[in-house]
N, C-alpha and C positions, 0 to 999 in steps of 0.2 A: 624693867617691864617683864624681862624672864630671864628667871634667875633659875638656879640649879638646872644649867641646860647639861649634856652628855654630849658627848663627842658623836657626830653622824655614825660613821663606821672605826668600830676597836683596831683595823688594820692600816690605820694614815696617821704616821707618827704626827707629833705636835710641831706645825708650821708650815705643815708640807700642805701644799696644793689638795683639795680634793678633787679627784678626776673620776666624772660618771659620763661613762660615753655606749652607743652602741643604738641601732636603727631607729627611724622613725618609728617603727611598725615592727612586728613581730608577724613575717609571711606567713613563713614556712617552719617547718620544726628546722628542718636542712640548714636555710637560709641563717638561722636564730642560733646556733650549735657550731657553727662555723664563724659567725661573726664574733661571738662569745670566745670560741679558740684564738683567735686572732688579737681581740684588743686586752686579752689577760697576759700578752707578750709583749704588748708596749707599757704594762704595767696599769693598769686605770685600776682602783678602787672598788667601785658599782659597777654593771652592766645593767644597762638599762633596753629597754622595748615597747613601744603603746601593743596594748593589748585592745582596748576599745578606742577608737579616732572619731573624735568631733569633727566634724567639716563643716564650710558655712553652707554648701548647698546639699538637699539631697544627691542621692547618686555618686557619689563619689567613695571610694574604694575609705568605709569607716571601722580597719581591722576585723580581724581573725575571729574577735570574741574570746567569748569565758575557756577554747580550748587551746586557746594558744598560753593560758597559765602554766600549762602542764609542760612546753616548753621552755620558758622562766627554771619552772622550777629543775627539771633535767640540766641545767646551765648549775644553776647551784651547785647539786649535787655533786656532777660529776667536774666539775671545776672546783669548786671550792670557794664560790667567787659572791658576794653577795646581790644581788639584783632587785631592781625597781623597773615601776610602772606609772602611767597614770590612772588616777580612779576622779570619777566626775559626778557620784552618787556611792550612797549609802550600801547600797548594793556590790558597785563596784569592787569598796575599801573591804566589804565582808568576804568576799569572791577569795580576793588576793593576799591576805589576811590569812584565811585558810589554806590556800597554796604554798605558804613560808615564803611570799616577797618580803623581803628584805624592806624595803624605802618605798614610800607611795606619795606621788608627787601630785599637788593639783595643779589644774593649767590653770592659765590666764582666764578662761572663758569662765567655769566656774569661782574663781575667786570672787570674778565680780556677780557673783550672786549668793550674796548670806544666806540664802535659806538653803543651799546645796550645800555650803559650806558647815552649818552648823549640821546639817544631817549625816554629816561624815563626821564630825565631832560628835553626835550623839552617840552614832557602834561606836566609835573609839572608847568611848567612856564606860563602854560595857565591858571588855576585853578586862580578861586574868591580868594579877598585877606582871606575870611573867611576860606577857606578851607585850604589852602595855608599855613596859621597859624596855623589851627588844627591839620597839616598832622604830622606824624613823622615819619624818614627814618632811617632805618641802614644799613650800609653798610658792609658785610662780607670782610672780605680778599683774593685777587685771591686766587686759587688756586696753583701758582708760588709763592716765597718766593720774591716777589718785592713791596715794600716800595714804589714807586712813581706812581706805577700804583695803586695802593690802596689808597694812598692820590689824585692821580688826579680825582679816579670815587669819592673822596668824596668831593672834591671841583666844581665838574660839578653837583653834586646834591644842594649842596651851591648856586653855582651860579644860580639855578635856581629858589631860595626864601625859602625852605625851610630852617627853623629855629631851631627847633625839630631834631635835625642830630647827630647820631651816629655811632661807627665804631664794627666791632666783628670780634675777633681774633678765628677763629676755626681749625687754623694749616693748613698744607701746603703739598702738594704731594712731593711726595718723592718716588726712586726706589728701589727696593728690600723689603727684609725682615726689617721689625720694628716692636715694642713695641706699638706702637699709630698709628692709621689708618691715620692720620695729624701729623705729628712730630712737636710740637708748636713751635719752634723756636722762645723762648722768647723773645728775643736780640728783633727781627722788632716789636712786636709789643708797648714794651718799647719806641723804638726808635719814633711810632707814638705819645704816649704818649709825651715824651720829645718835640717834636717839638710844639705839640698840645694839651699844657695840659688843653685845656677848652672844648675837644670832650670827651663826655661819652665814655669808651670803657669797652663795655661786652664781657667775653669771654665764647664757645661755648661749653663743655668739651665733648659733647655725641660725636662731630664730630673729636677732635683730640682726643680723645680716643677710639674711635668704637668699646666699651666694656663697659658694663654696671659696671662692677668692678672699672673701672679707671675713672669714673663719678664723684666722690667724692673727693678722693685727687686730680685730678685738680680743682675740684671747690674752693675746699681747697687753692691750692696753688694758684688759681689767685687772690682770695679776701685778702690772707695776702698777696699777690703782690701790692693792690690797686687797682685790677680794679675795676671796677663801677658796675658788677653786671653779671648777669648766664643769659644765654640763654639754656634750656635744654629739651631733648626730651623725654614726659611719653604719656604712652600707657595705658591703663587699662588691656590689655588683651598681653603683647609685644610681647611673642611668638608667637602670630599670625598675629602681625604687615604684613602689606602687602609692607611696606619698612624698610629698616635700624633697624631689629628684634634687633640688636644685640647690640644697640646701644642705646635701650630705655629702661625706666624704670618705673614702676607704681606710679601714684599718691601718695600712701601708702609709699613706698621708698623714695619717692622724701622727701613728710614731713620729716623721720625718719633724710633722710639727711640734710635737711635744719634746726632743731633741735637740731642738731651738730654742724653744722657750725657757728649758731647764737650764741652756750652759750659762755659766758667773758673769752675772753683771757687769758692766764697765765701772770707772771711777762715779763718785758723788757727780762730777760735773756733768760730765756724759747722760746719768738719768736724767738732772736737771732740762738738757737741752732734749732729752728724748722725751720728759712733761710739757714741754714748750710745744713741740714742735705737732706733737698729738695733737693740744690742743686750737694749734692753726689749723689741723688735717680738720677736726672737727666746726669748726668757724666755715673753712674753706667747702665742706657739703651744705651747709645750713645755705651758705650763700649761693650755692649751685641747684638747691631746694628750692629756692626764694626767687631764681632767676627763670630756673624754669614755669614755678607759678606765675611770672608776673608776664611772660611771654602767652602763659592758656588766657590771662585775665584782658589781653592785650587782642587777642584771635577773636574774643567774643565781643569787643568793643568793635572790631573789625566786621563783624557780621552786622553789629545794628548799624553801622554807617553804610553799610554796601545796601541793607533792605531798604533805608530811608534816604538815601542819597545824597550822602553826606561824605565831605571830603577827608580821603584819607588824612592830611597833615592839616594841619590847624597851626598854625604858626603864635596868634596869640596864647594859645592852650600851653604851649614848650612854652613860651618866654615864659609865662605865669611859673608852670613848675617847676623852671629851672632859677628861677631867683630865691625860690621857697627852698628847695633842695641845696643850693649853694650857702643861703642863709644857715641851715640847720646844720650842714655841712661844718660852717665856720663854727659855730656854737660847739662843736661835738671836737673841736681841736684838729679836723680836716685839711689840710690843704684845697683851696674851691676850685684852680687849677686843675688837680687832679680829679676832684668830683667833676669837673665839665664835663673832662675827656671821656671820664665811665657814665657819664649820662647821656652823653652826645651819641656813644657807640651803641646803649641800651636804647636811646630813640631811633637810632639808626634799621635796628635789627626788628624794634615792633613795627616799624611802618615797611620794611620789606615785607611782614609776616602781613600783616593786610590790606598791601597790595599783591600777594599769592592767593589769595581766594579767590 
């Protein structure tokens, strides 16, 4: 599907991790000059910074603007270091373009809109072949868990010459209560992998984790997944971040993590059980996701019995469920013993929860 791609950046020998880190936001020049000195000594690749910030409401702190490029570009310069942004319009990609950014990245939010996406494809397609060559593009994942809207904004960036073209998986919206602010839904971005296995894919872990705790063992688990490399958010000061506080990490952390990550593997067997065990951590949220919905779904069935005067337990209502769930139980190779007891203690905790209202 894209073929004769280039390597993102000429300075990340072949196999090595690609590592693009550096603020939410681009404050301050200070802020931006400092962060930039900092993670080109834990060694990362790109330095990255949002110059303009989409937010879902008004009001909210949405970047520096068009003068904080000129801080971008002082980083280059005087580092030597290459730098990226994102760009959410045609305007944007031209802005930054002109400034000598290095890598321009779309979000999630644009992705899932073709007609933003093809308008950035459209300048692209203008640009000198020299520039055209230099550029390098990645493409986030919509925010919607959809595979061919994510493959088509990366084949209209394709088709419009860039060669330098990659994809970043930073998880996906989702409703109610979870564990990860993006719940990664590993599965799609495998699946782009598999179709596409000669597109670099970086994955994002500050954004489907939106916790500076859970930054690590995903970074963790997407490199012994095979992805291609970390996209990640440091701050020097994150508490005071003026976006996404919660989500970043200091330069200082980032090395300690990246330190980790890099030392030699243990034997074949060791990964093996370290693939196993990932994938119960991940089983073990879903189900922690799924407990928590069924306990909100459980408060509200709680409210129409208290309006209509209706008794909390129903005793025919559980036997019914519980011979249904027992049955399915045995079907799915279950022990129904042990299904009792996790259903006993799951009816136990919805019916304290509506008799507290």
């Amino acid at each position: 599907m894209f073929s004769n791609l280039k390597p993102l950046f000429h300075n990340v020998p072949a196999g090595t991790p690609i590592i693009i880190a550096g603020p939410c936001s681009a404050e301050s020049r200070e802020l931006t000059i400092d962060a930039a000195r900092r993670l080109k000594e834990t060694g990362i690749h790109c330095f990255r910074a949002g110059v303009w910030k989409p937010r879902t409401k008004p009001g909210g702190f949405e970047g520096i603007g068009d003068p904080a490029l000129a801080w971008l570009a002082e980083v280059k310069q005087s580092l030597d270091m290459p730098v990226a942004t994102e760009v959410a319009n045609a305007r944007h990609a031209a802005l930054a373009v002109e400034a000598g950014i290095d890598l321009l990245w779309i979000g999630a939010r644009t992705t899932a809109n073709p007609f933003a996406v093809q308008e950035i494809a459209d300048y692209l397609a203008t640009l000198p072949a020299e520039k055209l060559d230099a550029l390098a593009v990645i493409v986030k994942n919509p925010v919607n868990p959809d595979l061919e809207l994510w493959t088509g904004a990366l084949q209209r960036i394709y088709g419009a010459g860039i060669r330098r073209l990659g994809a970043v998986h930073r998880g996906f919206s989702a409703y109610g209560p979870h564990i990860y602010r993006n719940p990664p839904e590993w599965r799609i971005p495998f699946e782009l992998k598999r179709r596409c296995p000669e597109l670099p894919l970086i994955c994002d872990p500050s954004h489907i984790g939106g916790r500076r705790d859970l930054i690590e063992p995903l970074a963790r688990q997407a490199l012994e997944m095979n992805m291609d490399g970390l996209i990640v958010e440091c701050h020097c000061r994150p508490d005071e971040a003026l976006s996404d506080a919660a989500q970043q990490i200091t330069p200082q952390t980032f090395a300690e993590i990246l330190s980790r990550l890099r030392k030699p593997g243990g034997n074949v067997v060791d990964a093996g059980l370290d693939t196993l065990r990932e994938s119960i951590d991940n089983i073990d949220t879903r189900i922690l996701e799924l407990l928590a919905r069924r306990m909100e779904v459980a408060e509200e069935i709680g409210r129409l019995k208290k309006q209509h005067d209706i008794p909390v337990v129903q005793p025919d209502r559980y036997t019914r469920l519980l011979t249904k769930r027992v049955a399915d139980a045995r079907t799915l190779g279950l022990d129904e013993h042990f299904i009792q007891k996790i259903l006993a203690l799951i009816h136990e905790e919805s019916v304290r929860r509506q008799l507290s209202l």
